[in-house]
GUVEX-811552 format. One line per field, with one value per residue: residue number from 1; x, y, z of N, C-alpha, C, O in turn. Coordinates in steps of 0.001 Angstrom, whole numbers, plus 500000, padded with zeros to 6 digits. Atoms other than C-alpha are relative to their C-alpha. Example, Ala and Ser with C-alpha at 12.3 -4.5 7.8 and 13.67 -1.06 7.14 Angstrom:
<sites>
nr <- (1, 2)
n_east <- (500890, 499180)
n_north <- (498810, 498810)
n_up <- (500000, 499940)
ca_east <- (512300, 513670)
ca_north <- (495500, 498940)
ca_up <- (507800, 507140)
c_east <- (500900, 499230)
c_north <- (501200, 501090)
c_up <- (500000, 500730)
o_east <- (501936, 499739)
o_north <- (501181, 502198)
o_up <- (500665, 500899)
</sites>
This chain:
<sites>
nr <- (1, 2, 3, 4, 5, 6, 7, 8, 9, 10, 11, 12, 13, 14, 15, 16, 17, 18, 19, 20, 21, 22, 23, 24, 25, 26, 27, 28, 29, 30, 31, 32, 33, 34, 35, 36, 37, 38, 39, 40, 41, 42, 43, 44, 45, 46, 47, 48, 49, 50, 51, 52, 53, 54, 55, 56, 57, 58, 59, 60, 61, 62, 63, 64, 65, 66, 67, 68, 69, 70, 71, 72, 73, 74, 75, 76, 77, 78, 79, 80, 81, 82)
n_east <- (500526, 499559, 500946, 501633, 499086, 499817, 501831, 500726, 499168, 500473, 501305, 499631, 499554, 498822, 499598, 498285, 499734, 498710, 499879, 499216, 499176, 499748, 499808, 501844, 499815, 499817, 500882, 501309, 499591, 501671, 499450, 499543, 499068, 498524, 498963, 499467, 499220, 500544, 500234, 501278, 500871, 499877, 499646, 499581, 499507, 500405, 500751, 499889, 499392, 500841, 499166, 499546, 501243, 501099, 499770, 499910, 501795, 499710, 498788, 501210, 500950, 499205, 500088, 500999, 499413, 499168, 501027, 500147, 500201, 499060, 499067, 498789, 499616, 498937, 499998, 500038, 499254, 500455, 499025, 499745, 501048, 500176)
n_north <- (499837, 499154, 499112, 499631, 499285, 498687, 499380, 499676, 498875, 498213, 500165, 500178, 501570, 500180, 501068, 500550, 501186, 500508, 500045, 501397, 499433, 498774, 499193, 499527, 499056, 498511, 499109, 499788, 499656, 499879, 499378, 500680, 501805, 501359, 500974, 501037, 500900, 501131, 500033, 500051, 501064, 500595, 498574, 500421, 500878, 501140, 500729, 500168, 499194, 499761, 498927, 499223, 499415, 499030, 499142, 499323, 499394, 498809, 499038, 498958, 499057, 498877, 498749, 499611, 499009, 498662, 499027, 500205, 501005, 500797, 501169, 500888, 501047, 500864, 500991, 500951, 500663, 501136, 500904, 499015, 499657, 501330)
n_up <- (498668, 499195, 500544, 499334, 498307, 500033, 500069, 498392, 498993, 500171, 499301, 498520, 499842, 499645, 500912, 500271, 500905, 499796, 501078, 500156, 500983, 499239, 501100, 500127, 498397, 500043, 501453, 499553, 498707, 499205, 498444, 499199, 500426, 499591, 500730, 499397, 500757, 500161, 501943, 500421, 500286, 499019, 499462, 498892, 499827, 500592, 499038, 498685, 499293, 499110, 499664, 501113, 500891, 499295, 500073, 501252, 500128, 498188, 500252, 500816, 499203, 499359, 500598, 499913, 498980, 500840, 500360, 501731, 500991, 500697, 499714, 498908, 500770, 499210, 500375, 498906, 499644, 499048, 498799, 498946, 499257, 499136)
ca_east <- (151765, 153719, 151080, 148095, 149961, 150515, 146477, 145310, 147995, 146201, 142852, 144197, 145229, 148268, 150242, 153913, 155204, 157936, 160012, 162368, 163508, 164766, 165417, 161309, 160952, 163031, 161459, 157573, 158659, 155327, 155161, 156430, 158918, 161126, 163963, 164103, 167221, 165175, 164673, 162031, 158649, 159913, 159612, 159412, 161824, 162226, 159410, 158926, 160787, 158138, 160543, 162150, 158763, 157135, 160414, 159984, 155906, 157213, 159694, 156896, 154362, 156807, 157057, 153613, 154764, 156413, 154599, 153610, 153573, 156757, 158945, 160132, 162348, 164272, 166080, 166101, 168912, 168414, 171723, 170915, 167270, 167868)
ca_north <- (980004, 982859, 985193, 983793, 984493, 988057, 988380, 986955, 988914, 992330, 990621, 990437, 986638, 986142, 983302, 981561, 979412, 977262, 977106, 974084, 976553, 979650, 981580, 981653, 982992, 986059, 986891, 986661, 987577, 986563, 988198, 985528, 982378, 979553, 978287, 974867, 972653, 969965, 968417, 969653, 968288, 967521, 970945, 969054, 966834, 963274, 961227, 959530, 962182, 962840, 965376, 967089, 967572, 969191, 971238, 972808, 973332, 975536, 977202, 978696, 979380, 981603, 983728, 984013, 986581, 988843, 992028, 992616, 993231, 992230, 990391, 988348, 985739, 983071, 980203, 976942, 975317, 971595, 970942, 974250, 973962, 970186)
ca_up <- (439959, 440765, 438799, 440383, 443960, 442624, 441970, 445089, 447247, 445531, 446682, 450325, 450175, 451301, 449318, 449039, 446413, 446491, 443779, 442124, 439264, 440551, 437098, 436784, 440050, 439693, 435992, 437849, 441036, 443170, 446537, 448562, 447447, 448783, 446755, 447391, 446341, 445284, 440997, 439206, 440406, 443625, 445691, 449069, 448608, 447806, 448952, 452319, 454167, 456572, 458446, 455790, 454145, 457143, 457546, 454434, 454739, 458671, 456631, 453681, 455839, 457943, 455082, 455305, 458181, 455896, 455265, 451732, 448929, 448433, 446834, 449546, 448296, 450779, 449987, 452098, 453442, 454397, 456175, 458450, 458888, 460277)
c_east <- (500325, 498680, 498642, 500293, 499909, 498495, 499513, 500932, 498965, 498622, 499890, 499787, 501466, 500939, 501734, 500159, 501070, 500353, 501466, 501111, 500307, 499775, 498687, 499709, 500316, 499441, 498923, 500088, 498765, 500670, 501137, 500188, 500822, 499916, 500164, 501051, 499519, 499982, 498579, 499155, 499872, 500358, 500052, 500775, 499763, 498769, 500179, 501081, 499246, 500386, 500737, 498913, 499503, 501200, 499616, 498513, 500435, 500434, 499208, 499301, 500663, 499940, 498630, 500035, 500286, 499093, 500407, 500185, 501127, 501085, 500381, 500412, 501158, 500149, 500860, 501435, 500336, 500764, 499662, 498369, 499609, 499405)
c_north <- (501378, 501247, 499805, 500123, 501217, 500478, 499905, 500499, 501701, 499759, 499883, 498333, 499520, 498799, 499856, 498824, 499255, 499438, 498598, 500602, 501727, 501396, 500679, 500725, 501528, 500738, 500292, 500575, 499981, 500525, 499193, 498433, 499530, 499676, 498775, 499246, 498449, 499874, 500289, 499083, 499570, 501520, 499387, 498746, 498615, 499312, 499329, 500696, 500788, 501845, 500798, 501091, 501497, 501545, 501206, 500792, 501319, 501258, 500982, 500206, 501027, 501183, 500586, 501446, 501280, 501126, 500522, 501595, 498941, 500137, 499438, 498535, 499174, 498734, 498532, 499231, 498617, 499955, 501361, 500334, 498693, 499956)
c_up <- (500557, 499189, 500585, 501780, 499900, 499825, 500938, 500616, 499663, 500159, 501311, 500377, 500356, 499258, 500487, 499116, 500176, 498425, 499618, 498781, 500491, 499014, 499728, 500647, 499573, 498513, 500677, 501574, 500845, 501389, 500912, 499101, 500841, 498930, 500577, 499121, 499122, 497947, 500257, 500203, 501465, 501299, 501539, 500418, 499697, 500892, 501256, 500780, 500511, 500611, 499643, 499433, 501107, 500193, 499164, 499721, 501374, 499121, 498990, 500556, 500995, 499240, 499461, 501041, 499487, 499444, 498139, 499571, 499638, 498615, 501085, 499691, 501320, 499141, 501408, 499806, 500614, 500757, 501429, 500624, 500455, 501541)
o_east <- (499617, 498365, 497761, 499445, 499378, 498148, 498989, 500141, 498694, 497907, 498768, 498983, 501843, 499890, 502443, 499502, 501832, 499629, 502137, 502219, 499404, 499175, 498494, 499648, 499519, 499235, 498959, 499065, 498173, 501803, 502197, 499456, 501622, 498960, 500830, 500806, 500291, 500150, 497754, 499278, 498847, 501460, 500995, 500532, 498625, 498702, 501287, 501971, 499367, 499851, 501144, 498925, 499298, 500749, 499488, 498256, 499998, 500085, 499286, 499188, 499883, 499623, 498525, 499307, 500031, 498207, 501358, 500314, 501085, 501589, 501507, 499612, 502176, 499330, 501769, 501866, 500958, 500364, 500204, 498058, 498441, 499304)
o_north <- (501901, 501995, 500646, 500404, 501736, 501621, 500851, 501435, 502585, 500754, 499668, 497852, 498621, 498347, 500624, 497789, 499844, 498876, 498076, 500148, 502529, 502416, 501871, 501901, 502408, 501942, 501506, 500995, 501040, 500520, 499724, 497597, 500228, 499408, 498716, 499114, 497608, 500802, 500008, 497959, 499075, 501845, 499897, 498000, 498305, 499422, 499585, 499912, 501965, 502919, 501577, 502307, 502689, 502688, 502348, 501814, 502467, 502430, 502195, 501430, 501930, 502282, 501473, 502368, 502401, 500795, 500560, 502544, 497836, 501221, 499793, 497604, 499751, 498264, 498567, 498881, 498602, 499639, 501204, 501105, 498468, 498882)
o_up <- (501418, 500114, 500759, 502627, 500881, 500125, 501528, 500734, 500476, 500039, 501768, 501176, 499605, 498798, 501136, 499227, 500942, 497603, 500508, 498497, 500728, 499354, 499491, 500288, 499247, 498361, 500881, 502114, 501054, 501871, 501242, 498572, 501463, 498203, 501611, 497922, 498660, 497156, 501127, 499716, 501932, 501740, 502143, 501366, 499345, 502117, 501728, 501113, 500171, 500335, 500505, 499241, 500881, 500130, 499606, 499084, 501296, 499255, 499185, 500483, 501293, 499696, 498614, 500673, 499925, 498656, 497358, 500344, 499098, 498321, 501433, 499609, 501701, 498351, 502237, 498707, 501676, 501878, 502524, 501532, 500772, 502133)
</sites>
């Protein structure tokens, strides 16, 4: 994902991925990532967590904000973005 993020970003698309493996991430480095603590598979968290989930959708589209190209890499904190 992080490669087709880095194509549309140089088509003026703006993008963010969220990532579950971090190590990948910094090898492809797409413009814009969240680290989330979550297992593989599960990037917004465990299911029915309504409010968790949506944190986590606020928190990547924020770094939609971030002026490009980039890298911009954050990583999420559940107990601090409660």
């Amino acid at each position: 994902m992080g490669l087709i993020a880095a194509a549309l970003e140089e088509r003026g698309i703006r993008t963010v991925c969220l990532s579950t493996f971090e190590p990948i991430m910094k090898q492809v480095q797409p413009p814009r990532w969240l680290a989330v603590p979550y297992p593989l598979g599960f990037p917004l968290g465990l299911p029915q967590r309504p409010e968790l989930q949506n944190r986590i959708l606020r928190r990547a589209f924020r770094l939609l904000e971030e002026p490009g190209p980039g890298p911009v890499h954050q990583e999420l904190d559940p107990e601090a973005e409660a």
